[in-house]
C-alpha positions, 0 to 999 in steps of 0.5 A, a space after each residue: 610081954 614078948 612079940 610072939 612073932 619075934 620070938 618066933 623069928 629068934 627060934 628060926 634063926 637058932 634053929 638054922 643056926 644049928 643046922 648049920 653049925 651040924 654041917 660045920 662038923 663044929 656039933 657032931 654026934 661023939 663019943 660018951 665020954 668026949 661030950 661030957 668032957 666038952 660039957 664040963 669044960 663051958 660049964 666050968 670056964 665058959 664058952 671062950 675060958 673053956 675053949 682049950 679044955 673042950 678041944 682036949 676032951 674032942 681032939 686031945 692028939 690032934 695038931 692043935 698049933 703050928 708056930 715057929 718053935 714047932 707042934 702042939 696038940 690039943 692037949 698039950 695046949 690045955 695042960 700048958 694054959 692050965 700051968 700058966 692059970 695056977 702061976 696067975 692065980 699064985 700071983 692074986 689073980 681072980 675072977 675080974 682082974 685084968 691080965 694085959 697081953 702084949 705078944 706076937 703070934 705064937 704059942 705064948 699068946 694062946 698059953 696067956 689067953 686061955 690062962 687068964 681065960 680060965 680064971 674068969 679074967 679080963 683079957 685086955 690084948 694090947 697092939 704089938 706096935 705100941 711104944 714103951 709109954 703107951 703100953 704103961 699108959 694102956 694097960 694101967 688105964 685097963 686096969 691091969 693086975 699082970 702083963 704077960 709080954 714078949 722079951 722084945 718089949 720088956 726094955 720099953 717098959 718103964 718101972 711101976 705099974 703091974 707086974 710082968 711075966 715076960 716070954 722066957 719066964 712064961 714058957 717056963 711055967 707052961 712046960 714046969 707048973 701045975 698042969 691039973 684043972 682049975 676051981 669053976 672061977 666065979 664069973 667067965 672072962 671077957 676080952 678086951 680088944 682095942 680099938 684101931 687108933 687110927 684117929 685118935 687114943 686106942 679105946 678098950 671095948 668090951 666084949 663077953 662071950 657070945 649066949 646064942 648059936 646065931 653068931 656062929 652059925 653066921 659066920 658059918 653059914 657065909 663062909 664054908 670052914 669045916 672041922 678038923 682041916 688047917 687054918 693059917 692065920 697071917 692076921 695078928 691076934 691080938 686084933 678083932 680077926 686074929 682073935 675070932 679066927 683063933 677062937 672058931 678056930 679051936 672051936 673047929 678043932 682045927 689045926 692052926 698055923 701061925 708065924 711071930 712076923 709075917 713074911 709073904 713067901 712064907 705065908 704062900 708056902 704055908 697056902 699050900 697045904 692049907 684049907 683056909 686062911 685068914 688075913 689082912 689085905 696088905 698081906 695078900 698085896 705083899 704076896 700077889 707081889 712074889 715074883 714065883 707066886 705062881 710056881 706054887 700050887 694050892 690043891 685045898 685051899 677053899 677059903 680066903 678070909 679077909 678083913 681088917 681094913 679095906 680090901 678094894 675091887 682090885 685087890 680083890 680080882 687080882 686075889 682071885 686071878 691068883 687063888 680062884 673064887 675063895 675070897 671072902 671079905 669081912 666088913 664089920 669094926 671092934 664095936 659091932 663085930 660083923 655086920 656083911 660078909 662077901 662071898 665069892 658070888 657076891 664079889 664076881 658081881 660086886 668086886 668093890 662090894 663087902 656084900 650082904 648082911 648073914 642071917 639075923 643081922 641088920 644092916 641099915 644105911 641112915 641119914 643124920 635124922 635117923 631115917 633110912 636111905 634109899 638104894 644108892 644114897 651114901 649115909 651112915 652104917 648101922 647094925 644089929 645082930 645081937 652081939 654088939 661090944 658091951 662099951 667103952 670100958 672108960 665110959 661111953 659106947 657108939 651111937 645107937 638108933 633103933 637098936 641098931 648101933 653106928 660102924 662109925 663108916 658111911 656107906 650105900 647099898 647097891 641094887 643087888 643088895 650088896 652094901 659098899 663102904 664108902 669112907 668113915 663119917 669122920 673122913 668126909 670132905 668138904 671141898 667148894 661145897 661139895 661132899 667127897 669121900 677119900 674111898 672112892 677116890 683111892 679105889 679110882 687110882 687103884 686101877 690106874 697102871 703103874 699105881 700099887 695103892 693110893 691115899 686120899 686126905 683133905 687139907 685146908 684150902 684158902 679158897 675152897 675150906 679144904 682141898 684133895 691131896 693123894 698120895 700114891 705108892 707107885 709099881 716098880 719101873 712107873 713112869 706115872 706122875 702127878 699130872 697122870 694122877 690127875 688126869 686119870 682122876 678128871 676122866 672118870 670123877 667130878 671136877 672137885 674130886 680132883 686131887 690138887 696135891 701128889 706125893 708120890 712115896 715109897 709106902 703108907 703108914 699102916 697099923 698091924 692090921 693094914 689100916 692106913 695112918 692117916 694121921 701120919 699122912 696129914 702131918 706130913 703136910 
């Protein structure tokens, strides 16, 4: 039998949510025909499938997509993913099977997401940065039925597996093929998005479409996007946060500008004329890094969303000296979604902070017995907020307790209530007996002058079990040096959170959405 009083906070919470969704403009009274052309459009292919054929019926003229080849409207995006579904479904593909996506950001991405979408695909989005034999390896394990990829990665595919439909041959059949709609398919598709790697095999994670308005209205209750403006999405697409951008995006009716490979001085011309833009902190680095970063002006731009990987207190006062008090940060992972969003009044207080969880989602910080931790206690994250991935699609799922599921990071709450991540429960350290996490020690060096960005990993030690080592990217002209490093370190932190060992080099290793390799890092040593 249903708690009344639950059902009674699920109510609220749809009803703020609404609300809020109203003010977006993302709901808004319209005219007869347009409604009943968004209606039929989710009902047909589903909230994600449908997307496209909405924004037609609302927007149809307006800009939807600016990429490197030039302009698209809305409609001109929805007749392009409807000609390449009919080419899928020429070639056996229904409602279920897997349709293996390997693109950069451009328009090409959008026409197969939204082509396989319409047939009640899965859509399994495979990271850019794969080699020849882990795409294979990938996307047959996926279970994959047809690849669509970019030309660049066709002489990396060896032969067998799933059929392919590479960039010059899917433009063809977006701007030649059967533009009209297509049958209602017999279940809505699902995206696959896969997880970062950074410590081991990528893992497929499922995820259907969202069933409430609460997820939405999280979002946008935090973070002000508003219709019909111009988001430039820098961050990749096939990643959790240039998917959800794409996807709010079009749901905004916004028009969305996009480059196949991100370039900083190109990204800041684009600010210009933006009102928001989405991004991973390694991107905002390299721009902040533009030595005529401040000739530009950027009279709309009201909106820096962050997330990805780590953003740090640094990186964060040096964005918001450069743009003013429009950063917003995103902390969250691949299996729950979102868990915090920082606002520009949470990180004016907090720089360092990922800031406090949206309306209807929980955030707890336990220890190993499941018992939450006081204020101040470093444990593990949890989170609830009804839109956790549905598993693993070779099997498994993150940890659960009390309905609330594992990030897989460790973190405490401060006393403003602002939740602060502190390292991933796998990184910890045990150096002497002592407990050190890498983060702290890496948000340390950050500040250090003549230091751009650190990494800390542990090592194994004869004396101690494992022992720090750091490696450091040094600014232009530095003249700091390992004993500097140590120093730095020794006048603010406990003597075993010391690095014993420096390197300095001239960059980290990083996946394409900015998390740091440390695998790479350990092999080094």
């Amino acid at each position: 039998m249903s708690d009344p009083l639950a059902v009674a906070r699920r109510a609220g919470l749809e009803a703020r949510s609404l609300g809020v969704l109203v003010r977006s403009g993302l709901i808004a009274p319209d005219l007869p025909h347009r409604t009943l052309g968004v209606v039929r459009a989710v009902a047909r292919y589903g909230a994600f499938g449908g997307l496209l054929s909405a924004g037609a019926a609302r927007h149809g003229d307006r800009d939807g997509l600016v990429d490197d080849a030039g302009t698209l409207t809305y409609r001109e995006l929805d007749e392009r993913s409807n000609a390449v579904a009919h080419a899928l479904r020429e070639r056996g593909v229904r409602a279920g099977d897997g349709v293996a996506i390997l693109a950069r950001n451009h328009r090409g991405f959008v026409d197969a997401c939204f082509g396989a979408g319409k047939l009640g695909a899965r859509m399994i989005l495979l990271n850019t940065d794969f080699a020849g034999p882990q795409i294979r390896e990938v996307a047959d394990r996926e279970g994959t039925r047809v690849l669509i990829c970019d030309d660049e990665y066709v002489p990396l595919l060896h032969a067998g597996g799933a059929p392919v439909i590479a960039e010059a041959e899917l433009e063809r059949l977006a701007t030649t093929g059967d533009t009209g709609p297509l049958p209602r398919p017999s279940e809505h598709s699902r995206v696959i998005i896969l997880t970062s790697g950074t410590t081991g095999t990528p893992k497929g994670a499922s995820r259907a479409e969202p069933k409430s308005l609460i997820q939405l209205g999280a979002l946008f209750g935090k973070v002000p996007f508003r219709a019909q403006e111009t988001h430039v999405i820098g961050a990749p697409l096939f990643h959790a946060l240039g998917f959800a951008a794409m996807a709010f995006s079009m749901a905004l009716g916004a028009t969305m500008v996009v480059h196949r490979r991100f370039d900083p001085a190109t990204f800041a011309d684009d600010l210009t004329g933006a009102d928001a833009a989405v991004a991973v902190p390694v991107m905002m680095r390299r721009v902040l890094a533009l030595d005529d970063l401040g000739t530009r002006s950027f009279p709309r731009l009201r909106i820096l969303f962050m997330g990805g990987s780590q953003l740090g207190a640094e990186l964060c006062r040096e964005m918001t000296r450069a743009f003013g008090p429009v950063v917003y940060n995103l902390y969250g992972s691949t299996e729950v979604a979102y868990a915090t969003i920082a606002t520009p009044a949470e990180l004016a207080i907090e720089p360092g902070s990922v800031g406090s969880p949206p309306p209807g989602a929980q955030v707890r910080v336990l220890d190993d017995a499941g018992k939450k931790l006081p204020t101040g206690t470093t444990g593990r994250i949890f989170v609830n907020n009804g839109f956790a991935f549905e598993g693993y699609t070779g099997g498994g799922t993150k940890e659960v307790i009390d309905g609330l599921m594992s990030t897989g990071d460790v973190g405490h709450f401060d006393r403003h209530g602002f939740l602060h991540v502190d390292g991933r429960d796998d990184e910890m350290i045990v150096s002497g007996a002592e407990n050190v996490f890498p983060r702290e020690v890496e948000e340390l060096l950050a500040e250090l002058d003549g230091v751009d960005e650190a990494a800390v990993i542990g090592v194994a030690d004869d004396d101690f079990g494992q022992r720090l080592a750091a490696f450091v990217v040094r600014t232009p002209d530095s003249a700091v040096d390992a004993d500097g490093v140590k120093a730095y370190v020794r006048e603010h932190l406990a003597r075993y959170k010391v690095p014993r060992d420096v390197t300095f080099v001239d960059e980290l290793p990083r996946n394409p959405t900015g998390k740091i390799l440390k695998r790479e890092l350990v092999a080094q040593q």
